[in-house]
DSSP file (Angstrom, degrees, kcal/mol; ACC not computed):
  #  RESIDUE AA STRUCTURE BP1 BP2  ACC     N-H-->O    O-->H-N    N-H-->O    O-->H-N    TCO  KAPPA ALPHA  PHI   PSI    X-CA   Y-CA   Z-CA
    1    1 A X     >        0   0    0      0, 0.0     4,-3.0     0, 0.0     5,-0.2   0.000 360.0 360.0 360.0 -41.5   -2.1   12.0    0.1
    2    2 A X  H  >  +     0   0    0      2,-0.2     4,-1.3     1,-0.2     5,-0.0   0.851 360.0  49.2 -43.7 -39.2   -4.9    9.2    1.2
    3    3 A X  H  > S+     0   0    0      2,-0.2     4,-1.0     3,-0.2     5,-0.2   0.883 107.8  58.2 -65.4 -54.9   -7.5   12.3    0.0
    4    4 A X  H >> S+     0   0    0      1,-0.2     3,-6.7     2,-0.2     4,-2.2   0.969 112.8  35.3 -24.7-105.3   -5.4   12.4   -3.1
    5    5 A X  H 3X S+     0   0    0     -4,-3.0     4,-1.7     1,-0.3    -2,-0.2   0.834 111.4  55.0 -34.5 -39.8   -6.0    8.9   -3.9
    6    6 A X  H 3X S+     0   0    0     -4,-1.3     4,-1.2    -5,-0.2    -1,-0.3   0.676 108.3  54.7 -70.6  -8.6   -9.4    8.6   -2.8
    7    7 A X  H <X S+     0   0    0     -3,-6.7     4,-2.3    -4,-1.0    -2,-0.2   0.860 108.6  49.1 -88.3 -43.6  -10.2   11.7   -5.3
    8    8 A X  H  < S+     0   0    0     -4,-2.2     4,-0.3    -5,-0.2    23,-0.2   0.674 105.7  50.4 -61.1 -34.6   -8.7    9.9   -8.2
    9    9 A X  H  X S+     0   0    0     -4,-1.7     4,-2.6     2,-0.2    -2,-0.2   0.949 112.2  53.0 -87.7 -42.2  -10.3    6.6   -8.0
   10   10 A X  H  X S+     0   0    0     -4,-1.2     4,-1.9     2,-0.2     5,-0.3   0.936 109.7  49.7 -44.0 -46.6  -13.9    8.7   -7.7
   11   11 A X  H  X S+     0   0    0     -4,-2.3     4,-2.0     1,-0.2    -1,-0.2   0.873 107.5  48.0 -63.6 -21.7  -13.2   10.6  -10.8
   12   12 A X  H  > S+     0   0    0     -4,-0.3     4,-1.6     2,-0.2    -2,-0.2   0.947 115.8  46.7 -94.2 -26.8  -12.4    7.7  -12.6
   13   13 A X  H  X S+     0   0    0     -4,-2.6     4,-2.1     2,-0.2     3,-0.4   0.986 122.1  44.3 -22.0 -77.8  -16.1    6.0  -11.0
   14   14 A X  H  X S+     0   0    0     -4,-1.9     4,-2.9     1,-0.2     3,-0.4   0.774 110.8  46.3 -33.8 -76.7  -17.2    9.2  -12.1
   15   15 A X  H  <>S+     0   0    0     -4,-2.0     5,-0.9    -5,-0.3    -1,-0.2   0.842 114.1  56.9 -36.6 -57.4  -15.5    9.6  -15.8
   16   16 A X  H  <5S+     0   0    0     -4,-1.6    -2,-0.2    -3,-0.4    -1,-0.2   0.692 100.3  50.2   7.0 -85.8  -16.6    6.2  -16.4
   17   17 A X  H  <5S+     0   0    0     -4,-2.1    -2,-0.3    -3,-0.4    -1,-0.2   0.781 106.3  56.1 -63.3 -55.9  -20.0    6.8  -15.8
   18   18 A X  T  <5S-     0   0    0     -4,-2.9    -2,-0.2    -5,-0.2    -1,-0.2   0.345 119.0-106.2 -75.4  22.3  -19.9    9.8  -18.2
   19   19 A X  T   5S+     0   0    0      1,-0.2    -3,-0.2     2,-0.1     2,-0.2   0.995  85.6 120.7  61.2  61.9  -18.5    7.5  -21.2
   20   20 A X     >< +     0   0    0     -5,-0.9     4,-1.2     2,-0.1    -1,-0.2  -0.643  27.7 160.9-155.1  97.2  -15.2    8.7  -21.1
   21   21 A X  T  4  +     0   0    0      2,-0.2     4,-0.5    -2,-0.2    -5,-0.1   0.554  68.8  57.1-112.9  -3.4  -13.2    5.7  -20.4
   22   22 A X  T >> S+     0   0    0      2,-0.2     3,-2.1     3,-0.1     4,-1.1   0.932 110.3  47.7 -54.3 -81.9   -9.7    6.8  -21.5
   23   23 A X  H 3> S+     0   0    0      1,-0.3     4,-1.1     2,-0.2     3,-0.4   0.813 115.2  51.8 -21.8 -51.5  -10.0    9.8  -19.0
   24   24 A X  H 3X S+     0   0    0     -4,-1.2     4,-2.8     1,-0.3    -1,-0.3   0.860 105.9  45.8 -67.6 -43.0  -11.1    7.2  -16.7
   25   25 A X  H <> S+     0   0    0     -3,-2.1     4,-0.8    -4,-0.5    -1,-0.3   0.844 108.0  63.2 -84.0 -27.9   -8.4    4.7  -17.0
   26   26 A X  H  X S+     0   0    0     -4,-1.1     4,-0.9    -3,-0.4    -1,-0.2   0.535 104.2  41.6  47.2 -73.1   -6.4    7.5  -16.8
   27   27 A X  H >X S+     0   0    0     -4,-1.1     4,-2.5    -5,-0.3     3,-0.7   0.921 108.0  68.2 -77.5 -70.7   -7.6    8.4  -13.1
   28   28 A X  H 3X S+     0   0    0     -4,-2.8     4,-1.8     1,-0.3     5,-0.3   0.821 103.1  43.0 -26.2 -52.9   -7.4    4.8  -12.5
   29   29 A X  H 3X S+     0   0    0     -4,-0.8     4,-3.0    -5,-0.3    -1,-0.3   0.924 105.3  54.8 -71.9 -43.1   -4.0    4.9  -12.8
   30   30 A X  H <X S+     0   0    0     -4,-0.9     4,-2.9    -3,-0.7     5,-0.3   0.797 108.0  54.0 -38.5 -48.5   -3.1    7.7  -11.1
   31   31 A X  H  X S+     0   0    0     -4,-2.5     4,-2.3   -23,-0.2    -2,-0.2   0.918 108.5  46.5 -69.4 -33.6   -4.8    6.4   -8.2
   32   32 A X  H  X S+     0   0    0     -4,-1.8     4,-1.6    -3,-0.2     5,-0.2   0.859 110.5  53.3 -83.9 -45.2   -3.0    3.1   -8.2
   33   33 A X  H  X S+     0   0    0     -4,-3.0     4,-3.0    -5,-0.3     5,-0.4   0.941 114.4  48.5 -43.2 -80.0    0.7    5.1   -8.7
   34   34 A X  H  X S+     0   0    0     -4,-2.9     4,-2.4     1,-0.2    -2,-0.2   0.899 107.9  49.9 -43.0 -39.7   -0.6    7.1   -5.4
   35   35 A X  H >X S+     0   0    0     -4,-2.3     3,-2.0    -5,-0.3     4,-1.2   0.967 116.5  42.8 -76.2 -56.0   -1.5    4.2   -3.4
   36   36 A X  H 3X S+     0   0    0     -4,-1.6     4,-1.3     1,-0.3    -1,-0.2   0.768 116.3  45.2 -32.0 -33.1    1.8    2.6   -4.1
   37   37 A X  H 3X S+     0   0    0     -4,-3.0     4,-1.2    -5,-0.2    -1,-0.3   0.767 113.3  50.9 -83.2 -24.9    3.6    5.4   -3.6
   38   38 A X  H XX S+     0   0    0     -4,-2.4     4,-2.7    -3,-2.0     3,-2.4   0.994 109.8  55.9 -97.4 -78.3    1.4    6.1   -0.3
   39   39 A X  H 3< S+     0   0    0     -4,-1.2     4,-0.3     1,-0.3    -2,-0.2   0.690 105.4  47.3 -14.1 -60.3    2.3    2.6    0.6
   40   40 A X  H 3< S+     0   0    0     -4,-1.3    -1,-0.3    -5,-0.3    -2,-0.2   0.652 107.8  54.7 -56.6 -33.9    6.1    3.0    0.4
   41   41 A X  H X< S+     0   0    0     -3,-2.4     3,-0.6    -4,-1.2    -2,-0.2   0.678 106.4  53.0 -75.4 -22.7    6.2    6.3    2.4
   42   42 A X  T 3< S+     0   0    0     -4,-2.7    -2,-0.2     1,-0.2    -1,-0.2   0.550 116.1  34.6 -95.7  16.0    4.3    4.7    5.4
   43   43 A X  T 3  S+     0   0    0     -4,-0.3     8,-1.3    -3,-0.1    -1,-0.2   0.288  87.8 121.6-142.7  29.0    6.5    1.7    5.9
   44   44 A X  E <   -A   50   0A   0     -3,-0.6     2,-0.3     6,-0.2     6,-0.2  -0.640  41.3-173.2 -62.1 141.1    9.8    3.6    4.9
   45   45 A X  E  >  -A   49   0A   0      4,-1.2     4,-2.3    -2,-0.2    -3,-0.0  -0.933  20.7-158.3-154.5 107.4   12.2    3.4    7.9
   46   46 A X  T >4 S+     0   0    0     -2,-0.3     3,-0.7     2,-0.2    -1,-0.2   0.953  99.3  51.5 -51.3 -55.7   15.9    5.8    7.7
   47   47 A X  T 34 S+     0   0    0      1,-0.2     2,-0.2     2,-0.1    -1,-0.1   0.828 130.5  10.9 -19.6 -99.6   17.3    3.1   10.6
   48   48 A X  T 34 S-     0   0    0      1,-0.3    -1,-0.2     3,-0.0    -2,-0.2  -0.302  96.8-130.2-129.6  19.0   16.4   -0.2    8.8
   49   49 A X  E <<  -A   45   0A   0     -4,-2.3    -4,-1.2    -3,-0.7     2,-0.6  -0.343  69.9 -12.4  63.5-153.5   15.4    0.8    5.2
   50   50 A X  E    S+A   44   0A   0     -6,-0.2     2,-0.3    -4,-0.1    -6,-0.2  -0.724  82.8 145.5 -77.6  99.4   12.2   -0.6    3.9
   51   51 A X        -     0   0    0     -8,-1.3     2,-1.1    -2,-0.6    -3,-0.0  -0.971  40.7-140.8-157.1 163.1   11.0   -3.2    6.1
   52   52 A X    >>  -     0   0    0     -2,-0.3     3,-2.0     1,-0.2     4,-0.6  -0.822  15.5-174.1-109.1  90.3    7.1   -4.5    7.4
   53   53 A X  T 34 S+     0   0    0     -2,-1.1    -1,-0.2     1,-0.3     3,-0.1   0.588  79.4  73.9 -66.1  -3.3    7.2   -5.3   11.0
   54   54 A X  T 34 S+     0   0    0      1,-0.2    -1,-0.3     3,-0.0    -2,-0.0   0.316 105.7  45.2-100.3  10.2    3.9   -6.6   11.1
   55   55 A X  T <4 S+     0   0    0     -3,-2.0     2,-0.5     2,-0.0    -2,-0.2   0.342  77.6 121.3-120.1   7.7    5.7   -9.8    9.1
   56   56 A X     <  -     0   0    0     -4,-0.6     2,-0.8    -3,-0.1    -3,-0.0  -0.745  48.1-159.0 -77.1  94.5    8.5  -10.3   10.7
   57   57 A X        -     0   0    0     -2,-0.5     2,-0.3     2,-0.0    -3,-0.0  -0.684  10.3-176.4 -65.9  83.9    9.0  -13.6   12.1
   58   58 A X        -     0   0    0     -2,-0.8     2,-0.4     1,-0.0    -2,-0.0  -0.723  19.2-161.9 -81.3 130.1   11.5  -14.1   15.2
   59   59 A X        +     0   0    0     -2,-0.3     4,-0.3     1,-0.1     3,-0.1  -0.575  38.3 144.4 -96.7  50.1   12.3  -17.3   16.6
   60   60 A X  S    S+     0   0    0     -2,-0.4     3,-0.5     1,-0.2    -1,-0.1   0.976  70.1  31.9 -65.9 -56.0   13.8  -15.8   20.0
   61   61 A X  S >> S+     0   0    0      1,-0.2     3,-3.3     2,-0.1     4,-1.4   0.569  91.0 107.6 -61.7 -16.9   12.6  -18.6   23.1
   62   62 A X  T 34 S+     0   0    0      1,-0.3     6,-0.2     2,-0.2    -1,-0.2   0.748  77.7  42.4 -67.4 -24.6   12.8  -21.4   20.8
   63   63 A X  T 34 S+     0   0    0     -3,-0.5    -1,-0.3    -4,-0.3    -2,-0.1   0.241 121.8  45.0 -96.2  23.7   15.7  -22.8   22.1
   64   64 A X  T <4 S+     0   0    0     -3,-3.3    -2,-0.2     2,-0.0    -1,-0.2   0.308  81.2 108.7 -96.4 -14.5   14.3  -22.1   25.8
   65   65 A X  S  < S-     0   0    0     -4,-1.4     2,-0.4     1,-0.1     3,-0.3  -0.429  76.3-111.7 -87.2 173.2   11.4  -23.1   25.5
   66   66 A X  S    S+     0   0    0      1,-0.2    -1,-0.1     3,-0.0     3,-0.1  -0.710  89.5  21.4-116.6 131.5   10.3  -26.5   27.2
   67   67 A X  S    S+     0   0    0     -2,-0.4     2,-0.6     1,-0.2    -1,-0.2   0.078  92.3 117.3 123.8 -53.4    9.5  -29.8   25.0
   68   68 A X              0   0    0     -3,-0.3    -1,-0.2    -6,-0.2    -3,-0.0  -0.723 360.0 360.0 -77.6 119.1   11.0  -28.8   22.4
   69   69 A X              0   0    0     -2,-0.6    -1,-0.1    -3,-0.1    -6,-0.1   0.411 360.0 360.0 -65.9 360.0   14.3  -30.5   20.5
């Protein structure tokens, strides 16, 4: 799917470049649908729904830790 995308956004470079900037914009779009859509499939999870673990903030020690009120 990444190939997908990466194909789309060259054709619209590409399209562009040949003065054909409907077509292009076009492409453009396509590629920006795929990466969203590409987005959404890789951080889909059946368990826990939709969710980013790499932004997920836990407070677990706080109320161990030593110093702190």
């Amino acid at each position: 799917m990444m190939t997908i995308t990466f194909a789309l956004l060259v054709a619209a470079f590409v399209l562009r470049l040949l003065d054909l900037p409907r077509a292009a914009a076009v492409s453009l779009s396509l590629s920006a649908a795929f990466t969203i859509g590409l987005f959404l499939w890789e951080i889909y999870s059946p368990d826990d729904g939709f969710r980013m673990p790499w932004l997920q903030v836990e407070l677990r020690h706080a109320a161990a830790a030593p110093g702190h009120a």
